[in-house]
N, C-alpha and C positions, 0 to 999 in steps of 0.2 A: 064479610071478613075485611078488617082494615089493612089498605097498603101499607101505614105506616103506625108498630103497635102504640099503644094507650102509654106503655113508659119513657116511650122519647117524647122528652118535654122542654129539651131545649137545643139550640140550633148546630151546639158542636155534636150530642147524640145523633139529629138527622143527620150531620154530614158523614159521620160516620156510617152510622146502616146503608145510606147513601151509596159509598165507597165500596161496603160489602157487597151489596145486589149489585152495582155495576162489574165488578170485578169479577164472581163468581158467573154471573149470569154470561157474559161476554167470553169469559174463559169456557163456559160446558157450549155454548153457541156453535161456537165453531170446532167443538171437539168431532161429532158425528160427519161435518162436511170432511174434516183432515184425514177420519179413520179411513176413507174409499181410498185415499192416496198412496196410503204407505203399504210398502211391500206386506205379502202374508204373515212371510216369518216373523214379520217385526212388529204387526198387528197387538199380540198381547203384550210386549213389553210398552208400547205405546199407549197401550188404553191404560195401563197401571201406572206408568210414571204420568200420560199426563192429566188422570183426574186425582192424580195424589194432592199437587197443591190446589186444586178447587174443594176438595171435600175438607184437608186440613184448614182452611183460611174461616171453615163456618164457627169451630170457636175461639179463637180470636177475635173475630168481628163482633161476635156477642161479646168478648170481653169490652171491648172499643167501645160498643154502642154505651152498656153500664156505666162506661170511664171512658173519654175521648183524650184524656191526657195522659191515659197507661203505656209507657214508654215501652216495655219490656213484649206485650201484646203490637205495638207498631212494628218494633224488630221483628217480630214474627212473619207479618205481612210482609216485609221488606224482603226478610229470607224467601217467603213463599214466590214474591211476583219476580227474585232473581231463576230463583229456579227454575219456575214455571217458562223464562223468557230462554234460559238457558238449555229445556228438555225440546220447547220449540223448537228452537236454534237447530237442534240433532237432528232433528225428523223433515222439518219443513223451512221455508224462508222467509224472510223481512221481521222475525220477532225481536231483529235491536230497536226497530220501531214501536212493535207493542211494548217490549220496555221502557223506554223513553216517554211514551206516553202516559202508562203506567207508575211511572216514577212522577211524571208532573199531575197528575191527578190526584195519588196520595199527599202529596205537598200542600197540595192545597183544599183536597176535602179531611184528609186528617190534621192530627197537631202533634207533629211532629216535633222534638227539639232539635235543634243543629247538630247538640252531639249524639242523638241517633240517627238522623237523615242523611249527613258529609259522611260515613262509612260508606253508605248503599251508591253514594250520586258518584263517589271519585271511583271504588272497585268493581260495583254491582255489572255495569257492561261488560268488565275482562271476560267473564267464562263468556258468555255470547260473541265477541270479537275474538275468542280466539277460538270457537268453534268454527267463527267464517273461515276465518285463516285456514283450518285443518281440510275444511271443503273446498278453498284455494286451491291446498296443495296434493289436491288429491287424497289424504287421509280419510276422508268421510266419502265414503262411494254413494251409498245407500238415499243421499236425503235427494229430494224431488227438486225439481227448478220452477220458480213464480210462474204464474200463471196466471192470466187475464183477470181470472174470478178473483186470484188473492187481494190485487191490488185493488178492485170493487171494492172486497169484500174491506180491506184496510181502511179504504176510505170513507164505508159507513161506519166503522165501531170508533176513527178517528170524529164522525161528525157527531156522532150519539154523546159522545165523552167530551167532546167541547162544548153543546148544548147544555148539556147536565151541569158540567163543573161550574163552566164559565154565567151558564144563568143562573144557579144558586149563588154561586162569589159575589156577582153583582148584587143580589136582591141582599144579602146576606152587610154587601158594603155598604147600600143605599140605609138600610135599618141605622146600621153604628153609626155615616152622618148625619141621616135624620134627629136619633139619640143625641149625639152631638151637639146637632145645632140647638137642638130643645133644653140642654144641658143649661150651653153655653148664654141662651137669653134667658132663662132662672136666674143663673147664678150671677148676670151681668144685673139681671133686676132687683135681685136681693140685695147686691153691694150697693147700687141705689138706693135701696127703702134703706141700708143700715146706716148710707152717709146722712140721708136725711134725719136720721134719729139724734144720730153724732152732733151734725150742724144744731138741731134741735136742744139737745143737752149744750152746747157750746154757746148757744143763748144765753141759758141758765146762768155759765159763767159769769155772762157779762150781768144779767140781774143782779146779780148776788153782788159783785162788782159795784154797781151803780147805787144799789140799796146803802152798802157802805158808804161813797160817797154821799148820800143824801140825808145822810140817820138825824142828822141834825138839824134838815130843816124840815118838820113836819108835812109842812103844806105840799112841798115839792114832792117828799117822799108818797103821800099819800095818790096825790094824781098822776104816778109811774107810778103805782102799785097800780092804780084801775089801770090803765092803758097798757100793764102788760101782760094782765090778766085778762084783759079783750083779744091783746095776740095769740094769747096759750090757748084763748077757747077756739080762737078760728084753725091754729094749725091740729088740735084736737080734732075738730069738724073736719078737716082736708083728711089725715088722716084715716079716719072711719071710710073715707070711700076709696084708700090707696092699695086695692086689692092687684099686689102686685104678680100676681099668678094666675090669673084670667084675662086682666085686662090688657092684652098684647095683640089686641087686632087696631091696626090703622084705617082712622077718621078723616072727615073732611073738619078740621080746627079751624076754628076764626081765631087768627093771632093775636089780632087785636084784643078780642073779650080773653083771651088768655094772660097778658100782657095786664088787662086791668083787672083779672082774678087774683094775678099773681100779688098787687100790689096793693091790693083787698084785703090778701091773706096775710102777708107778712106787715100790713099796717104802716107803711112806707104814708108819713108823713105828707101831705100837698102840697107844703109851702119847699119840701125834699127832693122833687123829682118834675120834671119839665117832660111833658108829654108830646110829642108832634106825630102822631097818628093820623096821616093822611090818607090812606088805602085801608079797604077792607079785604086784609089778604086771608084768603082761605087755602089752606095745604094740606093734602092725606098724610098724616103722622101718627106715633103711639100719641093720644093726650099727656099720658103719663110721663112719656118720656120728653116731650118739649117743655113741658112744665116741670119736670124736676133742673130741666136743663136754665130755666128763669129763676126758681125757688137759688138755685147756687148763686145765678149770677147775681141778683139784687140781694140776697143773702149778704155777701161779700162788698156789696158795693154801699149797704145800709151802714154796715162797720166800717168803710174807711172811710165815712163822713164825720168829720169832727167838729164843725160847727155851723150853727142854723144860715148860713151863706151859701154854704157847699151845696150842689144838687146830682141827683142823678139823670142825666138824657138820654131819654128815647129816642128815639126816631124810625117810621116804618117807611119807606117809599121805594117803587123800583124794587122789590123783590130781595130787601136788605133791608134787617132790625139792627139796629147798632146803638146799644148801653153804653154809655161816657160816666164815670165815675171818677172823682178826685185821686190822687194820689196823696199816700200817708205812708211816710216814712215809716212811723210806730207800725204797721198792718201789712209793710211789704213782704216780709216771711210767712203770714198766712191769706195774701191775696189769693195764693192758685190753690185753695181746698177746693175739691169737686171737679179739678181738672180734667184729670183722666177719664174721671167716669162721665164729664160734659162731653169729653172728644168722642168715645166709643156711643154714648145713646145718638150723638149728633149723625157719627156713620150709619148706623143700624135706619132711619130717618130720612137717611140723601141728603142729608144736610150739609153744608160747609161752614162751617165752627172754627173761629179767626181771633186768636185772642189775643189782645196787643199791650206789651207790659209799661206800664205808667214809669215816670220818671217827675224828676222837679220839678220841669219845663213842659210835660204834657200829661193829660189823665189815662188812666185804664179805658181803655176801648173794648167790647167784647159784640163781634161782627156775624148776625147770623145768616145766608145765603140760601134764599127758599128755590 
């Protein structure tokens, strides 16, 4: 026989059934130790009032279990575990503590709204506190006075119930940030793969752009048709292997052969870009993600070259890649595409990602910190 049946199949069902075995089972527990205590006379009204709310709480609980969000079945509960805390109260001592605990248990293995839960949490203690009171004042002759064992016994069903709760809550928290985290590097990878299509199509632009300027002089137009047709096949090729949904485990990268991938891919001109790759630095990084973090920068930095003078500078030395790029007045409102999502894959990385905005008097700097 299964502990736990075949139809709870997700984690607010168990917490529920959960809630029920706990509460029933610990409520009949201690019912046969309390029955030796209380007076004879008061034996049978004792044993009917107090397995009334253990025996009513079994269908509710199955309502719970079917529905963990059946508000009207939690009221139930609620009514049962004041009562239950309240018949205590009559007969025997310390049940505003099983209350209390009682109330922080359903709180947090049910689901509860506020406006069913803030009735039971502000009134539910009155009839228990003012049961005390009546045994203060002498009103209540009959109830028994604590006793060594009770308080044992309080402080196993207190350690049982914080085991329970508090290890499910956890394991139960740990899932939703695992979830979370796994979420959040998807969703942070797809905005990547979709700027890179973006940036990609934002080429196009400038093809299209450039074709016009050139329509008239065949020759020119003919050799930027081939050469930019060698770029579409390569970033096609990158592409094909940019499987952004698997490939999230961190490598040992050579920066440098990343660096001349990168400049491979995107066709970045020789006579364009000024290399000084002194170190062969290797760092555990996503590939993908330092390399979409280069696809942006040289991206941006191929566009605000405006003539065959200008260059782009590398430089790798001391544990610092640092890109120098011209500044271009025309290109200053779309210098920072890719920013955000360069600064976030740079965190995710250990990386420090320094971007330093060009002016007339000095170029775009973009600083990577391995």
């Amino acid at each position: 026989m299964k502990l736990i049946p075949s139809f709870i199949d997700t984690e607010d069902k168990r917490d529920a059934y959960l809630a029920g075995v706990l509460y029933i089972s610990l409520t009949l527990l201690v019912f046969p130790y309390e029955r030796t205590l209380i007076p004879k006379e008061l034996v049978g009204a004792y044993t009917v009032l107090k397995l009334a709310p253990s025996i009513l709480a079994f269908p509710l609980f199955y309502l719970l279990v079917r529905n963990p969000y059946n508000q009207l079945a939690t009221s139930g509960v609620l009514v049962l575990l004041t009562a239950y805390a309240a018949i205590g109260e009559y007969f025997s001592p310390l049940y505003l503590y099983a209350f209390i605990m009682g109330m922080l248990g359903f709180t947090i293995l049910l689901r509860p709204k506020t406006i069913t839960l803030l009735p039971f949490v502000i009134f539910g203690g009155v009839p228990v506190l003012y049961l005390q009171y009546l045994k203060e004042t002498g009103e209540i002759t009959h109830a028994r006075q604590a006793i060594t064992f009770d308080y044992v016994f309080m402080a196993l069903e207190y350690m049982v119930i914080i085991l329970v709760i508090f290890g499910g809550f956890s394991k139960r928290r740990r899932k939703e940030i695992e979830f979370k985290e796994r979420f959040s590097i998807i969703g942070q990878d797809l905005n990547t793969f979709a700027h890179n299509i973006k940036s990609m199509l934002s080429s196009q632009f400038l093809i299209n752009q450039n074709l016009l300027n050139n329509i008239s002089n065949p020759e020119k137009l003919e050799f930027y048709l081939k050469s930019n047709k060698k770029t579409l096949e390569n970033i096609h090729s990158y592409l094909n292997t940019f499987n952004v949904l698997e490939k999230t485990d961190r490598e040992l990268v050579n920066i440098k052969e990343s660096i001349t991938n990168t400049g491979v891919l995107l066709r970045i001109p020789k006579h364009s870009i000024e290399l000084e790759l002194e170190e062969d630095i290797r760092h555990h990084v996503i590939k993908q993600d330092f390399e979409t973090i280069l696809i942006n920068v040289f991206s941006n930095a191929t566009k605000a070259i405006c003539d065959s003078e200008e260059k782009i500078k590398v430089s790798l030395k001391d544990n610092l890649l640092s890109i120098q790029y011209p500044f271009s007045e025309t290109y200053t409102a779309s210098s920072g595409i890719g920013e955000s999502i360069c600064n976030r894959l740079a965190q995710r990385n250990n990386l420090l990602l320094n971007i330093q905005r060009g002016s007339a008097t000095r170029p775009y700097e973009v600083q990577i910190k391995f």
